[in-house]
C-alpha positions in Angstrom: 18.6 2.6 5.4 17.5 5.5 3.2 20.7 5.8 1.5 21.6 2.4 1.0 17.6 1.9 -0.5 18.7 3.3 -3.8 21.2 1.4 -5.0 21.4 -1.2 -7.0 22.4 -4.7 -5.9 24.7 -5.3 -8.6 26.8 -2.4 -8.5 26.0 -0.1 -5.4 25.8 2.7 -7.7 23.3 5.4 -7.9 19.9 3.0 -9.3 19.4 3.5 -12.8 15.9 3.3 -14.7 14.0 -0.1 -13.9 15.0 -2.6 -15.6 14.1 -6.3 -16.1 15.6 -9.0 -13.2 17.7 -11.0 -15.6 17.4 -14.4 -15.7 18.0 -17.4 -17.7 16.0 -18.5 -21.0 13.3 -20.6 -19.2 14.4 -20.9 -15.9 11.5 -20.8 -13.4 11.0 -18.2 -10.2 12.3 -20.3 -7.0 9.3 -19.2 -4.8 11.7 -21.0 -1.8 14.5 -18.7 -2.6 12.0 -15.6 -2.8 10.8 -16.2 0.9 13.8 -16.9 2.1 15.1 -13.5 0.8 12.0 -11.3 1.5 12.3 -12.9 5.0 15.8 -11.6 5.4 14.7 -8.2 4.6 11.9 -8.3 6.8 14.1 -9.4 10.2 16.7 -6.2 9.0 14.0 -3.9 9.0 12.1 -5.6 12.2 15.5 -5.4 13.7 16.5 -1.5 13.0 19.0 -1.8 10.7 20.2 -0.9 7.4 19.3 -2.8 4.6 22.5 -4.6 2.4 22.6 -6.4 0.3 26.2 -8.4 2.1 23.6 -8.7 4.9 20.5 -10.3 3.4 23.0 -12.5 1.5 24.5 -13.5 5.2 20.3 -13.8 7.1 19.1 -15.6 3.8 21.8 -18.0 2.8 21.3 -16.7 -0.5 23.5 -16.0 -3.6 24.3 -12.0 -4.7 23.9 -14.1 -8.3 20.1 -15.4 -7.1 19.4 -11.6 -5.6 20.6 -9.8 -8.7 18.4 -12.2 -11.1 15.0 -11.6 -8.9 15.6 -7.9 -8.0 16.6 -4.9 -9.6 17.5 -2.7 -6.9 17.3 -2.6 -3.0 14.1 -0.3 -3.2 12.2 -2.3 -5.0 13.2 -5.4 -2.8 11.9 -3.2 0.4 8.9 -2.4 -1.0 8.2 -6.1 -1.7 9.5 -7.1 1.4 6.8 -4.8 3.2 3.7 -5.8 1.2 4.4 -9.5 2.8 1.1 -10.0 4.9 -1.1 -8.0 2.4 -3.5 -9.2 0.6 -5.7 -7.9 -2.4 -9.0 -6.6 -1.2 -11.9 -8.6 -3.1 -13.8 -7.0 -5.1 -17.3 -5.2 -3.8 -20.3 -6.2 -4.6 -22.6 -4.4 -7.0 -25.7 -5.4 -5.1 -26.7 -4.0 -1.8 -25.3 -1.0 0.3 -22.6 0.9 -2.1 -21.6 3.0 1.4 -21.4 0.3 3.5 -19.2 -1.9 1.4 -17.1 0.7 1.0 -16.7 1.4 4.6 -15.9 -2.0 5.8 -13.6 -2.5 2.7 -11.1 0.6 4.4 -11.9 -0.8 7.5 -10.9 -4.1 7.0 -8.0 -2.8 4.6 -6.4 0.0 6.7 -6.4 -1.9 9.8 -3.9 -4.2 8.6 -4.6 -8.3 9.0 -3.7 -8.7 12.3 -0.9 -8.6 14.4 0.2 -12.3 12.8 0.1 -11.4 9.2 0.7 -7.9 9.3 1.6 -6.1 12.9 1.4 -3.1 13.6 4.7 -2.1 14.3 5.5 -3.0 10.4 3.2 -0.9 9.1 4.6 2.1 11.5 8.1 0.9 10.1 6.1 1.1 6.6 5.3 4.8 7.1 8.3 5.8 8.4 10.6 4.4 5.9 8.5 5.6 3.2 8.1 9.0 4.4 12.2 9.2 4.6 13.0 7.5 1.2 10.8 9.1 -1.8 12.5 6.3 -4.0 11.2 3.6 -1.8 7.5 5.6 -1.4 7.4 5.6 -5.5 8.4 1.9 -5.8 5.9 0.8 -3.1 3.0 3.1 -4.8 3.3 1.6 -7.9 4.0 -1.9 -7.2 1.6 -2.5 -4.6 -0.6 0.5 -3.2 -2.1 1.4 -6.2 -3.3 -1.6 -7.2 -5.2 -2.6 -3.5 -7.2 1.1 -4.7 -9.2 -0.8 -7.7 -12.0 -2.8 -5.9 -13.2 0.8 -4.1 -12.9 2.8 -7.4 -14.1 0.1 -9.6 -17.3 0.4 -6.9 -17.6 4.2 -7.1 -17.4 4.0 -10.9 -20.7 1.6 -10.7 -22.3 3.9 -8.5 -21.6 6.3 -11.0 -23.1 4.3 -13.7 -25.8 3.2 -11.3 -26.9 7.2 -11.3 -26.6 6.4 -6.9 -23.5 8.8 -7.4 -23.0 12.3 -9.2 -21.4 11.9 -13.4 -19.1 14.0 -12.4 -17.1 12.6 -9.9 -13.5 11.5 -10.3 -13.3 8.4 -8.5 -9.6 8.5 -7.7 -10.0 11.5 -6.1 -13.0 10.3 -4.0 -10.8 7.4 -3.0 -8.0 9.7 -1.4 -10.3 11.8 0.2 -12.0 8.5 1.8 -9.6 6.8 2.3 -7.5 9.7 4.2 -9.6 9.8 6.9 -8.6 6.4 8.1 -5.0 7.0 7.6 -5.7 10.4 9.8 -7.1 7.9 12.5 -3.6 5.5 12.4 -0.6 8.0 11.3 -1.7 11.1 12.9 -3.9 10.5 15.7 -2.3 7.0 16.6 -5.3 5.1 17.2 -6.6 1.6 15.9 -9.3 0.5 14.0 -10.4 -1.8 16.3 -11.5 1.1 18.9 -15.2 2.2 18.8 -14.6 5.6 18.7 -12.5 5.7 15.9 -14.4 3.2 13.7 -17.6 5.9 14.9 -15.4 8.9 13.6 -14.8 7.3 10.7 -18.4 6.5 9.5 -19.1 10.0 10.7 -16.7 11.5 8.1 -17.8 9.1 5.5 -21.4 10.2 5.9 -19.9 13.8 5.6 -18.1 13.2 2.2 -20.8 10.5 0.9 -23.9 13.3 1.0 -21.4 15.0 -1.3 -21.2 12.5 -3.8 -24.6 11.3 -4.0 -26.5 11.9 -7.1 -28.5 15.5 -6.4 -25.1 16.9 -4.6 -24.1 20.5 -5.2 -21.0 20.3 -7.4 -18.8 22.7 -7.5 -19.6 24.7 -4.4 -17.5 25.8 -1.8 -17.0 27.7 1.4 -14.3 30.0 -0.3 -16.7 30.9 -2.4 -14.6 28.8 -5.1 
C-alpha cells in the first residue's frame, strides 16, 4: 500500500507537485461519483489490501477518466478516503470554563464518533498507514488534521487575549502538547476514551499543563535548569 500511495493515477509514475484535478469548464463535482469512489477506497483499506487504482475502478464502477478529474494522486485520495466519518469540531465557546471546553472538545474529538461513523479499527488503520507512508501523513495533515486544530487554538488565543492565559504562549504548541496526551492514551497505551481511568488521566495531565499556562505561570523555567 505504501508504495503504490505515491503515484499518480494517471500515469503510475513517481507523484509530481500537486496539481489541480482537471476538469471541464463548468462541469459540476458528482458528489454520487465521489462516494462511490471514497467508498471503494475505504473497503480496500478495511479489507488489507493495496490501494489501485485498476481496483477502485473495478469496487466503484467508476471511470480512470472520472478518478483522474477529482483526484490528483492515490495519496491524496487515501487521505480523503480516511477523513470519511470526521467531522469539524464546532467552535468553543468564549463564555464559561476555557479548560473545560477544551477538555471535552479532545475528548469528544480523539475518541472518534463512534464505532458507526468512525470505528476504531479505521483509525488504527489511520495510524498505521500514516506512520509507514510520510507522503500520505503530509497529505492527510494538511488536508484535514490541521484544519480540526482551529476551534482549540482559536480558544487558547482568546484566553490569551482574555489575560486567563500567559501573552506568551504559542498556541500551536500548547495544542500538541494537549492534545498528545490523548493520543498517548489510544496509540501507545491502547486504551479508549470511553474508560474512566483514562478520561481521569487525561484531566489529570491537562490540570498539569493548564497551571502552566495560566496567567501568573513561570515562563521559561525548567528542570534542566534551561
Amino acid at each position: 500500500m505504501t508504495a503504490l500511495a505515491t503515484v499518480t493515477l494517471a500515469t503510475g509514475t513517481e507523484e509530481a507537485p500537486a496539481r489541480t484535478p482537471r476538469r471541464g469548464p463548468g462541469r459540476p463535482r458528482n458528489e454520487d461519483i465521489d462516494a462511490q469512489v471514497l467508498a471503494a477506497v475505504l473497503e480496500l483499506i478495511d479489507d488489507k489490501q493495496d490501494v489501485t487504482a485498476a481496483r477502485i475502478v473495478e469496487r466503484s464502477g467508476v471511470s480512470r477518466a472520472a478518478l483522474y478529474r477529482r483526484w490528483p494522486s492515490l495519496t491524496t485520495l487515501i487521505a480523503a478516503a480516511l477523513d470519511v466519518g470526521r467531522e469539524m469540531p464546532p467552535a468553543i465557546p468564549a463564555d464559561g470554563n476555557l479548560r473545560d471546553a477544551i477538555l471535552e472538545s479532545l475528548l469528544g474529538a480523539t475518541a472518534g464518533t463512534g464505532p458507526v461513523d468512525y470505528p476504531d479499527e479505521r483509525f488504527r488503520q489511520r495510524i498505521r498507514l500514516a506512520m509507514a507512508d510520510r507522503e500520505l501523513q503530509k497529505a492527510y495533515w494538511t488536508s484535514h488534521v490541521s484544519r480540526r486544530r482551529a476551534p482549540i487554538e482559536n480558544a487558547l488565543r482568546t484566553g490569551i487575549e482574555r489575560g486567563e492565559l500567559r501573552a506568551d504562549l504559542d498556541p500551536e504548541a500548547c495544542f500538541d502538547l494537549i492534545a498528545g496526551v490523548f493520543y498517548y492514551q489510544l496509540v501507545v497505551r491502547g486504551d479508549h476514551l470511553d474508560d474512566g481511568n483514562t478520561r481521569a488521566r487525561c484531566r489529570s495531565a491537562l490540570d498539569v499543563a493548564w497551571r502552566g499556562m495560566v496567567s501568573g505561570g513561570q515562563p521559561g523555567t525548567s528542570p534542566f535548569g534551561g
